[in-house]
C-alpha positions as CSV (number, residue, x, y, z in Angstrom):
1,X,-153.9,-76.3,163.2
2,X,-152.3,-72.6,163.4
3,X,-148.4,-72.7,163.9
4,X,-146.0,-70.0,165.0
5,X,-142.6,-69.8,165.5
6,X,-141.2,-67.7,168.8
7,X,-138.2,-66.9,170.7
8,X,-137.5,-67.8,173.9
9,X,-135.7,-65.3,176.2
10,X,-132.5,-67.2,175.7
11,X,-132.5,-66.7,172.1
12,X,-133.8,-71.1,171.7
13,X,-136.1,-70.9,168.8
14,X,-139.5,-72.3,169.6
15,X,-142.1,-73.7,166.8
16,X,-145.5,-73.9,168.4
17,X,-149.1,-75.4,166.8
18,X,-152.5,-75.1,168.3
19,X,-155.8,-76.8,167.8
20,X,-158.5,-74.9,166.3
21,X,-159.7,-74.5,169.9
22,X,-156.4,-72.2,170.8
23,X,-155.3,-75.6,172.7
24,X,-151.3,-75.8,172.5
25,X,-150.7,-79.6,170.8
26,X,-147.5,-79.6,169.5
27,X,-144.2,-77.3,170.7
28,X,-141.1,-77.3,168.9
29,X,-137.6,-76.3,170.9
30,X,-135.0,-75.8,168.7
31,X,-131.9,-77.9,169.7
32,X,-129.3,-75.3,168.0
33,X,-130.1,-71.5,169.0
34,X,-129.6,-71.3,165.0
35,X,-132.6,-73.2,164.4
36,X,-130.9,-75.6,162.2
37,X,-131.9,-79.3,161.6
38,X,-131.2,-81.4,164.3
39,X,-132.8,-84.8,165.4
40,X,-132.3,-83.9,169.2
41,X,-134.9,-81.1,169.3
42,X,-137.5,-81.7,172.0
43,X,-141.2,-82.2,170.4
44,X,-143.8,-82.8,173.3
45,X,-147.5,-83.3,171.7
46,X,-150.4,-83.3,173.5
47,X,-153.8,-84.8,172.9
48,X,-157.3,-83.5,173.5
49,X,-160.4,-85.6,174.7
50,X,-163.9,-84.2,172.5
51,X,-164.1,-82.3,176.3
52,X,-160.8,-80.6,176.0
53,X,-159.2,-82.8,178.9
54,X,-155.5,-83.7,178.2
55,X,-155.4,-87.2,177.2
56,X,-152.6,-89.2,178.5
């Protein structure tokens, strides 16, 4: 799983990670435009079937 950390055009900062696919499973947004720890930051994940269909 690759991960990256970006910047939104607001200045949020973003942690994203990726399947080995390039399939985006996990993303990160910051809940302080600091980036500091914080349990309010929203972490969707998303699951891949062995097809590469989202799994819900």
């Amino acid at each position: 799983m690759a991960a990256s950390a970006l910047e939104e055009v607001n200045d949020t900062p973003t942690d994203v990670a990726c399947h080995p696919y390039g399939w985006l499973t996990d993303r990160m947004v910051r809940a302080h435009v600091s980036g500091s720890a914080a349990t309010n930051h929203a972490t969707p994940h998303i699951d891949y079937d062995p097809l590469g269909a989202w799994e819900t």
